[in-house]
N, C-alpha and C positions, 0 to 999 in steps of 0.2 A: 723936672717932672713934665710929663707932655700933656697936651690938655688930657686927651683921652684918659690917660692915667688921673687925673686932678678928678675927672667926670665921674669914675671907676670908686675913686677912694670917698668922694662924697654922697656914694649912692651907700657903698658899707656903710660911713659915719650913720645915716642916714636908718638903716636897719644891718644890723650888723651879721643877722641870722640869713640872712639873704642870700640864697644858692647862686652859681655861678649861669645855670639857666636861667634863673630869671634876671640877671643881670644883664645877660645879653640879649632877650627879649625889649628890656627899658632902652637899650644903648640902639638895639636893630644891628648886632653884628654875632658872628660865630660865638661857640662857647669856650673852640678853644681859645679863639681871642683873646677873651675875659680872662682864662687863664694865663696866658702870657702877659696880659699886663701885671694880673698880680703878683706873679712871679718877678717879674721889676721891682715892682713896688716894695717885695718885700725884698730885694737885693739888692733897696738903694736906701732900705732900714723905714720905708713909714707903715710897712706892716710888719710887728715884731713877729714873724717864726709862726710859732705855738700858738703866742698870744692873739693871733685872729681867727673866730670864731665861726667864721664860715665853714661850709664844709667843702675844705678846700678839695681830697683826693674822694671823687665821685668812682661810684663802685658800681660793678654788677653782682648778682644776685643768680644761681641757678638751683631749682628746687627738682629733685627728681632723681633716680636710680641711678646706683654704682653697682659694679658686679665686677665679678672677673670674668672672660673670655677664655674660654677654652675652642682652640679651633682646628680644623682640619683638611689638609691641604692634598691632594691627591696629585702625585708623581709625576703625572703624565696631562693630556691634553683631554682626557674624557673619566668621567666620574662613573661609575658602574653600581648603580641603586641594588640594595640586595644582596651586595656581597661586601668581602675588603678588597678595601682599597691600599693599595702601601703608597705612602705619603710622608708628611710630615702632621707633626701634633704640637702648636703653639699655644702658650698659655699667657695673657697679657692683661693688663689693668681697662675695664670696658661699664658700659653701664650708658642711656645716651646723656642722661645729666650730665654725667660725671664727663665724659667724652666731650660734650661741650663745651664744659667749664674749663678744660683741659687746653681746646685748641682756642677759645678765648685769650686762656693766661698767654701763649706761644704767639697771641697774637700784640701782646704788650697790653692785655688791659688787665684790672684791678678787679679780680672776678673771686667770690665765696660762696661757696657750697653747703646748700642743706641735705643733705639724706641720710642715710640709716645703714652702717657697718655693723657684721655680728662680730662674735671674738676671739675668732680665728684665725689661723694664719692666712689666709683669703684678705680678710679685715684688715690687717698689719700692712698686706701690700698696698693694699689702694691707700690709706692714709699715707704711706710713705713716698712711695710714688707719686703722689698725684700732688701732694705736697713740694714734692722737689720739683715738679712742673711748672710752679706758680701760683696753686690753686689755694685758696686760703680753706685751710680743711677745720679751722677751729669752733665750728657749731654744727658738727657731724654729730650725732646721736649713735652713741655705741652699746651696743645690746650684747653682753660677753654670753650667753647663754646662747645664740640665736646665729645660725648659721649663713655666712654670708651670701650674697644673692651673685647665680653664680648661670652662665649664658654658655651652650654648647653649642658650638656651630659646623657644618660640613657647606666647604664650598666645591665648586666644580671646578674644569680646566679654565672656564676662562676666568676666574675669581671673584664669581657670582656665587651668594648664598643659596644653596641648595634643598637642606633643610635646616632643623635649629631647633634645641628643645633649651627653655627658660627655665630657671628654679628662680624665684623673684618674690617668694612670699612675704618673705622680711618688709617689701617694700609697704607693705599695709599696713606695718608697724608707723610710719612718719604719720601721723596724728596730728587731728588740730591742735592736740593739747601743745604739742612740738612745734607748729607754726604759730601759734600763740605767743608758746614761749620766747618766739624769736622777733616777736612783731616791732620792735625797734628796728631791728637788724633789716626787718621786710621792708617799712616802710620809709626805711633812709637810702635805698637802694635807688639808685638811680634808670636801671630797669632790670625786670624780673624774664627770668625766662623759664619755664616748665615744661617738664616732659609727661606725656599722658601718659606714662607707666604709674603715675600717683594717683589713689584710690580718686572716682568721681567727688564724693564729699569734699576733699581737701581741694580737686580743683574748683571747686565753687563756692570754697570759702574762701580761697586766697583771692580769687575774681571779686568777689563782694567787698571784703574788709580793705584788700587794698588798690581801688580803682582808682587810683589816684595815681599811681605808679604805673607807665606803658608795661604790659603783659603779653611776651611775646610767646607762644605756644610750638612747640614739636609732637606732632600727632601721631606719630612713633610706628603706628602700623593703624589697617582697618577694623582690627576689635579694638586695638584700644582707643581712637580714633571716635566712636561711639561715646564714649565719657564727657568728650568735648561740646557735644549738639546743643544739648541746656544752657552751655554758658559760653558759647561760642562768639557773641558779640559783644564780650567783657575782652576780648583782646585783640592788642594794636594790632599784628603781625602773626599771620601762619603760615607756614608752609607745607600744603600735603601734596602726595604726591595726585596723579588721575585716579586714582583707586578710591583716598583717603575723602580726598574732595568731595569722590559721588556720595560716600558716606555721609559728610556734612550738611549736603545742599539736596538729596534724592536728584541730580542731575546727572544723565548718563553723560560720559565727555567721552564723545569720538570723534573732536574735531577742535579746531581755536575756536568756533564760535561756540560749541559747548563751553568751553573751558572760560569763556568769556560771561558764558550767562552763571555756572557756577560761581564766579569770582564776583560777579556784580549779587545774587543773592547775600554772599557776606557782608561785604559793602554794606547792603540794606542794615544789614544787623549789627552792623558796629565796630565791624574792623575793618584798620585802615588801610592797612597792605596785605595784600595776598600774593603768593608767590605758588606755581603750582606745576611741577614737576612733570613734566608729557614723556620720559622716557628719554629716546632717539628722537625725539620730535625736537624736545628744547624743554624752556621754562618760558612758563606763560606768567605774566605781573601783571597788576592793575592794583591803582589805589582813584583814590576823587580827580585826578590830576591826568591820567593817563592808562595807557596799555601797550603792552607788547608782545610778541613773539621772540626768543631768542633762541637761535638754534645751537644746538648743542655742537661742541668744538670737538674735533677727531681727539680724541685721547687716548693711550694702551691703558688697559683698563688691569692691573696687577692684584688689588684688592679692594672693592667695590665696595664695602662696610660700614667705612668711616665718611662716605660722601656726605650722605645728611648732616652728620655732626658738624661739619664741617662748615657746611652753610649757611647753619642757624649761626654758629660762633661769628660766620662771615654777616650774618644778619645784627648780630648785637653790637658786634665792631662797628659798622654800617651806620648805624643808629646815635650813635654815641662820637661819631665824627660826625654829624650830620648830611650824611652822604643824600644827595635827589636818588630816587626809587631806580632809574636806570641804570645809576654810577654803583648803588646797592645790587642790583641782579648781575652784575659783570663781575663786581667783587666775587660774592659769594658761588659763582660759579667758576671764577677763578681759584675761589679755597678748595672746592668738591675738585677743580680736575688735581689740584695738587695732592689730595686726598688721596685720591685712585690711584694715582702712581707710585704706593710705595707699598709697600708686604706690610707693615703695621697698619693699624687701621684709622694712628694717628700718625701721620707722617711728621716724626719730630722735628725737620728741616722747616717745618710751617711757618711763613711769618708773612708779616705786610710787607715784605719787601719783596719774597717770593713771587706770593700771593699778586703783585703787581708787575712781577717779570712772565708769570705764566698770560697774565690780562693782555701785554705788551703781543706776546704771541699768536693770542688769539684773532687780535686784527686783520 
């Protein structure tokens, strides 16, 4: 046994309930550290298996809309408003919760989903699909009378959303009574991540009850993006886009130094990382520690959709390897270009290895 290990196993003896973060806060080393020693420890038999009581496999948590995608792909290089178009017509498993939780699991992490399926064939597919993704689908609320929540979209030639009609009422259905019911499952979660498609009440119940647990926020667009402002400094990490932002902060952004004063308003108010979308421009971050400009990587842009998802899942990943805020905005914009590049809108090839072959090219 090596000391470290000796150090490790008498801090358990010691409280046996003891997370593997706070263990590495006592030691001053990583988490996964902690986790590879235990992993010894228990494969040289002085932690039996099962029998340790830690809570060894740390999980994320994604609260917020599932739907299907219905989308629309136009033949040619120009979309023609007002008339048909002859194209193609795809139908695929979408929602950004659900999106997120998706390209987390693809990302090799331990991620489970709360929202609200109705009980139709729509409903059947997301659970199954998204299940075989990775995604732990086993405290979905399913409502068999109630029609699933279901997202129509038309893009243009370059595979930009053009326009988009929502059917998402279902989503009003997920009730406190529903995160209540789950508030074990919330609060053992080693971080939460929500999409503002969930009614305001609910995001400022889960902000209040469980502030104890980082709360990482997807502002999802500028109406809904408004639900957020009341309880907007209950969480670690947001990312809006310049739109979403001015929303938040009344700051118009036509420049880094807007985007700077935007980003320090949140700061004020209690979140720790911001990350804020300029377009062509780049992504602008700042937490207590720093700021940046980073500018956006020449990429073919194939289906422009899944980018956001992409980069919150690249933000939990992030978080949860304890990545520094810089190492975080190079990932996660590393996920968004591999995003873009593929006709789904979750590019199944997604992964941290990719994901760091596409970073490798951006230098």
């Amino acid at each position: 046994m090596t000391k470290r290990e000796k150090e490790i196993l008498e801090i358990i003896r010691e409280n046996p309930m003891i997370s593997q973060k706070e263990c590495s806060e006592i030691l001053g080393i990583t988490r996964s550290s902690v986790a590879g020693h235990i992993m010894n420890l228990t494969n040289k038999g002085f932690i039996r298996g099962k029998g340790y009581i830690l809570k060894e496999d740390e999980y994320a948590l994604v609260i917020g809309g599932a739907n299907i995608d219905i989308q629309g792909f136009p033949s040619g290089d120009h979309l023609t408003m007002g008339d048909s178009n002859p194209g193609e017509v795809r139908i695929s498993c979408g929602g950004v919760g659900r999106n997120i939780a998706e390209n987390m699991a693809r990302m090799g992490m331990d991620v489970k989903l709360l929202t609200v399926l109705g009980g139709d064939v729509y409903g059947r597919q997301l659970q199954e699909e998204s299940s075989a993704a990775g995604v732990d689908m086993n405290h979905v609320l399913r409502l068999p009378d109630e029609p699933t929540s279901t997202y129509l979209s038309i893009l243009n030639g370059s595979g930009d959303m053009a326009v988009a009609v929502s059917h998402m009422d279902i989503t009003k259905k997920i009730s406190i009574d529903y995160i209540r019911e789950k508030a074990r499952l919330v609060r053992n979660a080693a971080l939460i991540v929500v999409d503002a498609n969930l009614p305001a009440e609910i995001m400022e119940y889960i902000t209040s009850e469980f502030s104890d647990c980082p709360i990482f926020a997807d502002t999802v667009s500028t109406a809904k993006a408004v639900k957020l402002k009341n309880c907007i400094g209950a969480f670690h990490t947001v990312k809006p886009n310049r739109l979403e932002a001015e929303i938040l902060t009344d700051v118009r952004i036509l420049s880094e130094e807007d985007a700077g004063r935007a980003a320090e308003i949140l700061l004020t108010r209690g979140v720790k990382r911001v990350f804020i979308s300029l377009g062509e421009e780049g992504l602008y971050y700042r937490d207590s520690r720093g700021q940046e400009l980073i500018r956006q990587p020449e990429t073919e842009v194939i289906n422009a959709t899944g980018a956001g998802d992409a980069f919150m899942a690249g933000l939990a990943y992030s978080f949860m390897e304890e990545y520094g805020i810089r190492e975080t905005a190079r990932f996660c914009m590393g996920a968004s270009a591999l995003a873009i590049g593929h006709e789904k809108t979750i590019n199944p090839n997604i992964s941290v290895e990719n994901i760091k072959s596409i970073i490798r090219e951006m230098k």
